[in-house]
C-alpha positions in Angstrom: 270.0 56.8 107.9 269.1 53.9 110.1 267.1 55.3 113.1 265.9 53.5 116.4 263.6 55.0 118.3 262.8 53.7 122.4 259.1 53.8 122.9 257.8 52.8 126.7 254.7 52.1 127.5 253.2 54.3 130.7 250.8 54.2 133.1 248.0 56.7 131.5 247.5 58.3 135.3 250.5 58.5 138.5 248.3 56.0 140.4 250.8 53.1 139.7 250.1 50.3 141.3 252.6 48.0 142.8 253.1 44.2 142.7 252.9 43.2 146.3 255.5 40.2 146.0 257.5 41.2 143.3 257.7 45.0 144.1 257.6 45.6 140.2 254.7 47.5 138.4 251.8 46.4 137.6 251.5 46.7 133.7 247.7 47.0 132.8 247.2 47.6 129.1 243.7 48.9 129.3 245.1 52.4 131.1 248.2 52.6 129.4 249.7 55.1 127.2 253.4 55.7 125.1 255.2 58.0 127.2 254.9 61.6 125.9 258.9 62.2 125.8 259.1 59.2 123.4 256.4 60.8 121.3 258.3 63.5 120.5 261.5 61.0 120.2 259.5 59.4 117.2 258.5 62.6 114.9 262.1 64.1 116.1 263.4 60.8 114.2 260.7 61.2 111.6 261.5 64.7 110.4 265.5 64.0 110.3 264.2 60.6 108.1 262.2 62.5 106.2 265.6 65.1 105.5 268.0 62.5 104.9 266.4 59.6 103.9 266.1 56.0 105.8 263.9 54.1 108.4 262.9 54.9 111.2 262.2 51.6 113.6 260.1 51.9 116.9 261.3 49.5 119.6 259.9 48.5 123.1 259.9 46.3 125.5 256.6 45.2 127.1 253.7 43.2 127.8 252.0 41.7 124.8 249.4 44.2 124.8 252.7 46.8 124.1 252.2 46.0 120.2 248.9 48.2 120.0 251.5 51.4 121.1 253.9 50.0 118.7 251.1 50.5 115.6 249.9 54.1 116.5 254.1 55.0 116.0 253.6 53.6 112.6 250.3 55.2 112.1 252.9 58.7 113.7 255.4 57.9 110.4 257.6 55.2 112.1 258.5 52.5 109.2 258.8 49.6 111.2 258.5 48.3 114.9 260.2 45.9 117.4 258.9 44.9 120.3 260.8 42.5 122.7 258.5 40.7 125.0 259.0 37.6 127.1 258.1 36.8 130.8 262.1 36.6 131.3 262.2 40.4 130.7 259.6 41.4 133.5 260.2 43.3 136.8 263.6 45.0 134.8 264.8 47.9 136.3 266.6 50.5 134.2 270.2 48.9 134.1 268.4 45.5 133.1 266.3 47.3 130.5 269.1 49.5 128.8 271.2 45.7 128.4 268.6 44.4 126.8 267.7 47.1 124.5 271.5 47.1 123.4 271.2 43.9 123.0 268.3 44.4 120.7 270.1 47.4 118.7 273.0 44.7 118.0 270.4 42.5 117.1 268.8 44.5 114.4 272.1 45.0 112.9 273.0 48.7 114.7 271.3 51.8 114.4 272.8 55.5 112.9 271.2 57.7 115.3 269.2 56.1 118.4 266.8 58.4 120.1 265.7 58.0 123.7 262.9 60.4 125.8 264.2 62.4 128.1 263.0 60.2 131.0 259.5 58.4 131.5 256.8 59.3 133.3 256.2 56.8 135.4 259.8 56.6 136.8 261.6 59.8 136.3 265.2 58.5 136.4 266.3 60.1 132.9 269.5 56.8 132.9 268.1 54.6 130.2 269.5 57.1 127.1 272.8 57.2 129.2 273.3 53.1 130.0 272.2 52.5 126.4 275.0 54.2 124.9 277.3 53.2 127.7 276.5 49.5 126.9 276.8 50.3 122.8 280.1 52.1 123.9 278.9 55.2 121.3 278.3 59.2 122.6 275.6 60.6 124.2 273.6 63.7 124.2 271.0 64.3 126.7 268.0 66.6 127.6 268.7 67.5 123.3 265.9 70.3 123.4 266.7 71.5 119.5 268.3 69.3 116.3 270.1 71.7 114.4 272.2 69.7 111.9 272.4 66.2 110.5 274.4 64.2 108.1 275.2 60.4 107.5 278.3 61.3 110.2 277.4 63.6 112.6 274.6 65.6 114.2 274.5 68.9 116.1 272.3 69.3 119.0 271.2 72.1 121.9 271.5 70.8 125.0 270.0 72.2 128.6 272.6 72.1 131.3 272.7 73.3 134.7 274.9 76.1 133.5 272.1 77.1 130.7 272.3 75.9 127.1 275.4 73.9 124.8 275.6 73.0 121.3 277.2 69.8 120.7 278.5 68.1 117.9 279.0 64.4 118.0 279.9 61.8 115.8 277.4 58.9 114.6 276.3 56.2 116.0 275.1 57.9 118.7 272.2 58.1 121.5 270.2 61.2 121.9 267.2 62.0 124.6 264.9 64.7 124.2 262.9 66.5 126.0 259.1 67.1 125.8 258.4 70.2 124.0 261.3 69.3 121.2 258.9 69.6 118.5 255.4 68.5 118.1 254.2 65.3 117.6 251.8 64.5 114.3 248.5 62.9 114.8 248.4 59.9 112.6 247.1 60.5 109.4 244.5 58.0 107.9 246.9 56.8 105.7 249.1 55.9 108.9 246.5 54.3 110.3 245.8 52.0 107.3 249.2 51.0 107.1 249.8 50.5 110.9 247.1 48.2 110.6 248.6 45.8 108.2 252.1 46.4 109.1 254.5 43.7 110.6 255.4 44.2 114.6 258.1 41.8 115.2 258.5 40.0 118.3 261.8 38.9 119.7 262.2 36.5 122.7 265.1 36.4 125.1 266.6 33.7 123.2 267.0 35.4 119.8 268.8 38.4 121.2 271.4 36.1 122.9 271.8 38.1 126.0 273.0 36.9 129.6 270.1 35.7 131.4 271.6 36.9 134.8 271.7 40.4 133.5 267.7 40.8 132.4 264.2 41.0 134.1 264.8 40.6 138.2 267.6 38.9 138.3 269.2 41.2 136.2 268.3 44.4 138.6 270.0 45.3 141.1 267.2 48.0 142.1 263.6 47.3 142.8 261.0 50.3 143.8 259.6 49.9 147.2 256.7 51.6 147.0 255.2 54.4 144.4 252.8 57.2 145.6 251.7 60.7 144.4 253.6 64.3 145.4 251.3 65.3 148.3 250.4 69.1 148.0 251.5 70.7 151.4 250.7 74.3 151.9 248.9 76.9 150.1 249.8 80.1 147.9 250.2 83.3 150.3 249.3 86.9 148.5 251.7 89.4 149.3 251.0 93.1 148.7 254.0 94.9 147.0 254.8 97.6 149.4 254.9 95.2 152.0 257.2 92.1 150.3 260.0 92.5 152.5 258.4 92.2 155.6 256.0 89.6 154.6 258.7 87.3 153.2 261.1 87.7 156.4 257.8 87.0 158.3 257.4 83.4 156.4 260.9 82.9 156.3 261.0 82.9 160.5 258.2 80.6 160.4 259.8 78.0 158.4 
């Protein structure tokens, strides 16, 4: 099974900063980190590899720097890595990005099984698994928090919904985003380390994935983030004795 995993690269703390001009983020590789949901993307694709047989391929798009996060997958059990970087691609907001990972996917020759994160933490909009599939024209199955079943044509996933929980069964090619706590990651293994070290990350340009150059990086987004800033704690917790909850909370709820 030929799996493709989307890795992102994260600021390592919420204090993202902001290009003034540009209004895009300010990717500094020194306090970076692979965003935890694709973490768990990689040894979810690992484990069904390691089942059914296959690769497993870590892709990215990023700042140079982005190839070191690329590595530690590998070290993590990824077989190879992809990581599309060029100065076209920069200040992409999620419809931009999912385009050119599609492009990248058709690039590579297709993918079985894609797996996204859930979201990433340093944007929280949960819509690059979705347009990625939209733009490959395959299913998708999102907040996946259990893989039950796999074969070379389908796979059967739990999924959270505002209603609780649904199993789904889709057919392959497909895109799937998990959440967090899906399964746990691996630490890399020395072996992992030795080979990430002398494995191959290949770069791709703009050029070799033949994609629309008004549809990627800035000119390609139609959304830009204004400005970026922690959730400010407001308020604090209020003990309420037990034989006197009713009147306590109708007390708050007036002062609201």
């Amino acid at each position: 099974m030929n799996i493709i995993v989307c890795v992102k690269q994260v600021p390592s703390s919420n204090e993202v900063r902001l290009d003034p001009v540009r209004k895009t983020i300010i990717r500094d590789s020194s306090k970076a980190v692979a965003n935890p949901f694709d973490v768990t993307a990689v040894e979810a694709a690992v484990q069904i590899r390691e089942k059914h047989g296959g690769t497993v391929t870590a892709l990215s798009m990023g700042i140079p720097a982005t190839e070191k996060l690329l590595r530690d997958e590998i070290a993590r059990g990824a077989d190879k890595a992809v990581l599309l970087t060029d100065r076209v691609f920069a200040g992409a907001d999620t419809l931009a990005t999912s385009y050119t990972l599609a492009k990248a996917v058709n690039t590579l020759g297709g993918a079985d099984l894609i797996l996204c994160g859930k979201m990433a933490t340093d944007g929280d909009t949960a819509q690059i698994g979705p347009e990625l599939s939209a733009w490959l024209d395959v299913p998708c199955v999102t907040d996946v928090i259990e893989i039950k079943e796999t074969d070379d044509r389908h796979i059967v996933c739990v999924r959270n919904t505002d209603a609780g929980t649904e199993t789904v069964k889709v057919e392959l090619p497909a895109v799937i985003t998990v959440v967090k706590n899906l399964t746990i990651p691996r630490l890399p293994s020395i072996a992992g380390i030795r080979k990430s070290l002398d494995a191959e990350v290949r770069l791709v340009k703009a050029a070799e994935l033949g994609a629309d150059p008004s549809r990627i990086g800035l000119d390609g987004s139609p959304t830009q983030v204004i400005r970026t800033f922690p959730q400010e704690k407001k308020g604090e917790a209020v003990k309420i004795e037990a034989d006197k909850a009713a009147a306590a909370v109708m007390e708050l709820w007036e002062e609201l």
